[in-house]
C-alpha positions in Angstrom: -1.1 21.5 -7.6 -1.0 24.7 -5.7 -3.3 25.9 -2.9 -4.9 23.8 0.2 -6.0 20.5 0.6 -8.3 18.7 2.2 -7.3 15.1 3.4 -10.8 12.9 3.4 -9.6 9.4 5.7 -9.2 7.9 9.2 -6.5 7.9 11.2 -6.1 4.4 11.7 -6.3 3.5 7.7 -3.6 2.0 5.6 -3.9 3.9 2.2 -4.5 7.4 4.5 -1.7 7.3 6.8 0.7 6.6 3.3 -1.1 9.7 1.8 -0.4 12.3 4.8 3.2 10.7 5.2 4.3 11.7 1.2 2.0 15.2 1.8 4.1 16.2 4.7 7.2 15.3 3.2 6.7 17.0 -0.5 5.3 20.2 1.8 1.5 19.7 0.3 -0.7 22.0 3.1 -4.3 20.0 4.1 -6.7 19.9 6.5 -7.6 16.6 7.6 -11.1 15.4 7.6 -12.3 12.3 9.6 -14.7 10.3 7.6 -18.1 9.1 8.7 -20.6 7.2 6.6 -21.9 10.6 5.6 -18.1 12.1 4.3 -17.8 8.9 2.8 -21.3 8.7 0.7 -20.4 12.5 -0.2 -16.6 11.6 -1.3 -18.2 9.1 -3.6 -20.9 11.2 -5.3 -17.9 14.2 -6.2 -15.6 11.3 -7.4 -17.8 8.5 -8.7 -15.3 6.6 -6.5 -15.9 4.3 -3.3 -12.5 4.4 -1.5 -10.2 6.1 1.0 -8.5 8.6 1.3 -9.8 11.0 -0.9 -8.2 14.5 -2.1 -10.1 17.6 -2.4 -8.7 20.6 -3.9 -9.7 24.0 -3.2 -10.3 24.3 -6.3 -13.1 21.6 -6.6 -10.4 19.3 -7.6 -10.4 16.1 -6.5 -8.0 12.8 -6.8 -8.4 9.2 -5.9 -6.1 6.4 -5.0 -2.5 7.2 -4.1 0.0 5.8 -6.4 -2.0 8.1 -9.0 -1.7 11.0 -6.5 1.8 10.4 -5.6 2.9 10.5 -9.7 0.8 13.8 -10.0 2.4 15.1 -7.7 5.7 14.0 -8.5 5.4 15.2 -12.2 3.2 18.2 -11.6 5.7 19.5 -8.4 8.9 18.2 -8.7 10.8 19.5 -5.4 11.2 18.0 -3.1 11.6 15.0 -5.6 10.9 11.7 -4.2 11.9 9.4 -6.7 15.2 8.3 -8.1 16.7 9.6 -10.8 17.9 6.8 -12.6 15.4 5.3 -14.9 15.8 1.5 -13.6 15.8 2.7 -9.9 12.5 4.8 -10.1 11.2 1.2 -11.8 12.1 -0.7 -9.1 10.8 1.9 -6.4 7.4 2.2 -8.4 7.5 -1.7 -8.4 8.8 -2.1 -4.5 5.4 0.8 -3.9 3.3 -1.4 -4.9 4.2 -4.7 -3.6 4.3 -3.0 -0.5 0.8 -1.6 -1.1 -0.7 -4.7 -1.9 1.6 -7.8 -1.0 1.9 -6.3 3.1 -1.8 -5.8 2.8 -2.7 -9.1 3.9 -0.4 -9.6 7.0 -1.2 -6.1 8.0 -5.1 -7.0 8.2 -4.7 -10.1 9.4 -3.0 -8.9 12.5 -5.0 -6.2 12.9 -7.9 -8.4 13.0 -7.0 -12.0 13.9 -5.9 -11.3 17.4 -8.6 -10.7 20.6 -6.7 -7.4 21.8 -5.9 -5.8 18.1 -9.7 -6.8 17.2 -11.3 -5.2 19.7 -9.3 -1.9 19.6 -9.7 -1.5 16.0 -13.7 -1.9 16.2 -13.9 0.1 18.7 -12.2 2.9 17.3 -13.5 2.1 13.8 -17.3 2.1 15.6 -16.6 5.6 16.9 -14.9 7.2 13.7 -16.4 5.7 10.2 -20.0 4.6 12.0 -20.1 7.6 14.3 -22.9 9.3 12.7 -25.2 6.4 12.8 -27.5 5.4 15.8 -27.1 3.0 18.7 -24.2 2.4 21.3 -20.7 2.7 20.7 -20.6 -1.1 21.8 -22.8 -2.6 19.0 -20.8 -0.2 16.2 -17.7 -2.0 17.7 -19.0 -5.4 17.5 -20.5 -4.6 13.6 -17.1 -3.7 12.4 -15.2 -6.1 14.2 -17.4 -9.0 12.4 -17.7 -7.2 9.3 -14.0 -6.6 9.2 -13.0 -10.3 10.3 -15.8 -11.9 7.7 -13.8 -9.6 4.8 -9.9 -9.8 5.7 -9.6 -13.2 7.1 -12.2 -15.5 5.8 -12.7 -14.3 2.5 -9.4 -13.2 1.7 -7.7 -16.8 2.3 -6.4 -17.0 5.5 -7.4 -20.5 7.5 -5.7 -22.7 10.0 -2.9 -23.5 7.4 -1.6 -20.3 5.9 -2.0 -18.1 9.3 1.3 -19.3 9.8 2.4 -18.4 6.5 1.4 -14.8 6.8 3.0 -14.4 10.2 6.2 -15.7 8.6 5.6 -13.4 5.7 5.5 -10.5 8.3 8.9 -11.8 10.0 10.7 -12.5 7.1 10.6 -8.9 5.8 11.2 -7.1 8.9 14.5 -9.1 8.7 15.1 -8.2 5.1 14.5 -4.3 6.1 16.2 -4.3 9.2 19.9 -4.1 8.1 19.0 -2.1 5.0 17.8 0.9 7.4 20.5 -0.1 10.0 22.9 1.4 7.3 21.1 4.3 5.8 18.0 6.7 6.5 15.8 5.4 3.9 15.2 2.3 1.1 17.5 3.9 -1.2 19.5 6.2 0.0 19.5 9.9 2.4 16.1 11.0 0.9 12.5 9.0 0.8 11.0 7.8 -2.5 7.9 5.9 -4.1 9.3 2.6 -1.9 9.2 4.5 1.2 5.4 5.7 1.2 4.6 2.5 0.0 5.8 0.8 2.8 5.0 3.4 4.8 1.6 2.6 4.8 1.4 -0.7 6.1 4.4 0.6 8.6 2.4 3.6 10.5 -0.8 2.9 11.0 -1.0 -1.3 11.1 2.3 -3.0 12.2 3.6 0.1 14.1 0.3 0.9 15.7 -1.9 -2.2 16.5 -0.5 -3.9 19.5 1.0 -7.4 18.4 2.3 -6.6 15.5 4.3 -3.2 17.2 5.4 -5.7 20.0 7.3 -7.5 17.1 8.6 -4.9 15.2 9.8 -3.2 18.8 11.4 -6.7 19.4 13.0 -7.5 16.2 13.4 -4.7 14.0 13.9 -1.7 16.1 15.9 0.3 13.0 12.6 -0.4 11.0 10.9 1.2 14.0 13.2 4.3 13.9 12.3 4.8 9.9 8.5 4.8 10.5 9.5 7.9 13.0 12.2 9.2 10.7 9.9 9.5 7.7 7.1 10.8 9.7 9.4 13.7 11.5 10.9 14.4 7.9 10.2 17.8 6.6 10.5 18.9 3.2 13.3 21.2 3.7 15.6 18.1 5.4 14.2 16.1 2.2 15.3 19.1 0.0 18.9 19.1 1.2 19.7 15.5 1.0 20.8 14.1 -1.6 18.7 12.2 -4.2 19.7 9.0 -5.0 20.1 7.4 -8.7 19.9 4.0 -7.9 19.1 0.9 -6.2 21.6 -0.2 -3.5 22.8 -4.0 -3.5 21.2 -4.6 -0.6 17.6 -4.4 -1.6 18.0 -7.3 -3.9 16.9 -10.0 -1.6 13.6 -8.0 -0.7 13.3 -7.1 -4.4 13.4 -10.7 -5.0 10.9 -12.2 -2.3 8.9 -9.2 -3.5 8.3 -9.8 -7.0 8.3 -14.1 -6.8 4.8 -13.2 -4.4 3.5 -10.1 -5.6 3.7 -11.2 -8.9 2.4 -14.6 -8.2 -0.8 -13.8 -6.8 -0.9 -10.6 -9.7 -0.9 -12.8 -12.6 -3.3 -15.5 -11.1 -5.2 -12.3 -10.1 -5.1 -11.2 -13.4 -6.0 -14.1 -15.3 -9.0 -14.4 -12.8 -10.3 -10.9 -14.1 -9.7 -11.9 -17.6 -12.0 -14.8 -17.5 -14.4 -13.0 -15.3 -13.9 -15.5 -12.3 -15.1 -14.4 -8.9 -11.8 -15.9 -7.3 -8.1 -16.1 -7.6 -6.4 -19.3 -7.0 -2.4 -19.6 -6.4 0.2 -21.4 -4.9 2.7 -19.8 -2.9 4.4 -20.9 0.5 3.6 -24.1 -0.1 0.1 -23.5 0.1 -3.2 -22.9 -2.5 -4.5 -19.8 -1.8 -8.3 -18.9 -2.9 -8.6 -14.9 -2.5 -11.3 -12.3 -4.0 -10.7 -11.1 -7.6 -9.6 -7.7 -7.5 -9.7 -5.6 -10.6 -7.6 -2.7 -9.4 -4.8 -5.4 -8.4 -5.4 -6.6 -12.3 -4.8 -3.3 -13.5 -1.8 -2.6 -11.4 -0.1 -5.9 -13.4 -0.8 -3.9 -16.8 0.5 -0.8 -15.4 4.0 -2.6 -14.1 4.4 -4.2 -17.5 3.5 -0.9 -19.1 6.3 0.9 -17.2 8.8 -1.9 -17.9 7.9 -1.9 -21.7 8.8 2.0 -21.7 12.6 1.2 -20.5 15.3 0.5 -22.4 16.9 -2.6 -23.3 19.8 -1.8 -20.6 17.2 -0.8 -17.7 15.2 -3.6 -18.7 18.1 -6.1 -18.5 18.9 -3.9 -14.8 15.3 -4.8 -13.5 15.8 -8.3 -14.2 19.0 -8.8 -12.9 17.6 -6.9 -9.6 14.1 -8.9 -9.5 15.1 -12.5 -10.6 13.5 -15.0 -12.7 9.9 -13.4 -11.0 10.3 -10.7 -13.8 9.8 -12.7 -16.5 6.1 -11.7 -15.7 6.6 -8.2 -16.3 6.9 -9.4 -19.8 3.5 -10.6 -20.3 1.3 -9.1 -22.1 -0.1 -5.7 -22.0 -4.0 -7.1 -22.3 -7.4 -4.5 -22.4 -9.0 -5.8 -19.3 -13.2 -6.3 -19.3 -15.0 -2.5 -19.7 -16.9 -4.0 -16.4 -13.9 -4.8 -14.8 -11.7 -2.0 -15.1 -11.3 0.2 -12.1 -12.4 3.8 -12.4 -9.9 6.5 -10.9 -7.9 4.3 -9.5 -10.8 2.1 -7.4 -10.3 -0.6 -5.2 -12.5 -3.7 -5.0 -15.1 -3.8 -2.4 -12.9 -5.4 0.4 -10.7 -2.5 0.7 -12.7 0.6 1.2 -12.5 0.7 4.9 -8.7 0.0 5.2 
């Protein structure tokens, strides 16, 4: 894990502003390379892999998705280490990263693309970075990706007239769960960043800190969120080094851990169940609506790797998680299935309707 990287993304994606956050942090050098259609085609062919970012070592290494990068990293170059020590801690930060990952996603496209000024920033910027080796005006690339974009993380992914209001509420009710928690302390779980920090970093940096009305919300009613994005951003592995790493999971996440794992783990299992039966779409209640959202095999094989992870604790962490996560982690004890040959994610892969994120 040694040498130079380079950083394959965009500057205004999700899953690459999570990656260069942890890199800077853990003191990884790269070089960061803007995708185009072309990078992206030639990412793919090296990895067999559709997705973004992508990691290239000098080396001819390369790695795909982040939570597999971020591990690698954290058990092939332990210092700066960014996870907790304490076996049930480091569960529930692995959990918290990937609820983050996947349970902000929707609220962080939705108001990326749901609102007139956010919409036509984000195609135009997308039309002059991931299209800007193809032909025709600058204009028309805009307009493509903003109704590409739209067709994929609005109307196919469940959000209508009735549960707009429920993601907006989703967005609103965990700034005010995260606000007093980095009032009182640096970061999620204590003086030094971990696995739940670069998860929620991602949506953080480059969606609801970026794109105009989501920022003008967190400026308004989380401004201590607002100073972690910055914090963790600034952070340089020698601060990271000298602070102290915590053990555990403070008190105080418990009411995030728990609004966490009753949705993520909601829309996981029905997600999971969809993939098992080879169903198209996912179909849940949560909110106090039905949802109807894409079948995503990578989300199904996140499920099997949580359970796997909580199978591997002991009786006494195990018990820990569950007091921490409420009745939602009953779900953690399901069961450890083999999903579909055709359905299971290579390296890490997303589903179609995440590539450009």
């Amino acid at each position: 894990m040694t040498g130079r990287w380079r950083l394959h993304g965009l500057k205004q994606s999700y899953f690459t502003g999570k990656l260069e956050g942890y890199l800077r942090v853990k003191g990884v050098s790269f070089d960061f390379v803007e995708m185009d259609t072309a990078d992206f085609r030639a990412c793919g062919r090296a990895t067999g892999v559709n997705q973004m970012p992508q990691l290239e070592g000098s080396d001819g290494t390369w790695l795909t998705d982040t939570t597999a990068i971020l591990r690698r990293f954290e058990a092939e170059r332990p210092e700066p280490a960014l996870q907790p020590t304490g076996p049930a801690a480091a569960f529930l930060s692995l959990f918290l990263e990937d609820a983050f990952d996947e349970w902000l996603w929707r609220p962080a496209l939705y108001y990326r693309w749901a609102f007139h000024e956010d919409s036509r920033l984000m195609g135009r910027q997308l039309g002059r970075t991931i299209l800007g080796d193809l032909p025709g005006p600058l204009a028309l690339r805009a307009l493509f990706m903003r109704h590409r974009q739209q067709r994929t993380f609005l109307r196919e992914d469940g959000v209508t007239r009735d549960t707009a209001p429920l993601i907006e509420a989703q967005y609103s009710e965990t700034l005010a769960l995260l606000e007093p928690i980095l009032a009182r302390r640096p970061f999620l779980f204590g003086e030094r960043p971990v696995a739940a920090d670069f998860g929620l970093f991602g949506p953080m940096f480059r969606h609801f800190f970026s794109d105009p009305t989501p920022a003008a919300i967190l400026r308004e009613t989380a401004p201590n969120v607002m100073a972690w994005v910055a914090r963790l951003w600034a952070l340089t592995p020698q601060a990271a080094a000298a602070a102290a790493c915590p053990d555990e999971a403070p008190d105080d996440l418990d009411p995030l851990l728990r609004l966490a794992a009753h949705e993520h783990l909601t829309e996981l299992v029905a997600n999971l169940e969809a993939v098992i039966d080879r169903r198209d779409k996912a179909v849940f209640d949560l909110r106090g609506a039905r949802w109807t959202t894409p079948v995503s095999p990578y989300c199904a094989a996140c499920l099997i790797d949580l359970r796997t992870l909580y199978a591997a604790l002991t009786a006494e962490d195990r018990a820990t998680v569950d007091a921490r996560l409420g009745p939602a982690s009953a779900q953690l004890r399901g069961p450890i299935v083999e999903l579909p040959a055709t359905t299971v994610p290579r390296a890490g892969q997303r589903p179609k309707n995440h590539r450009w994120a």
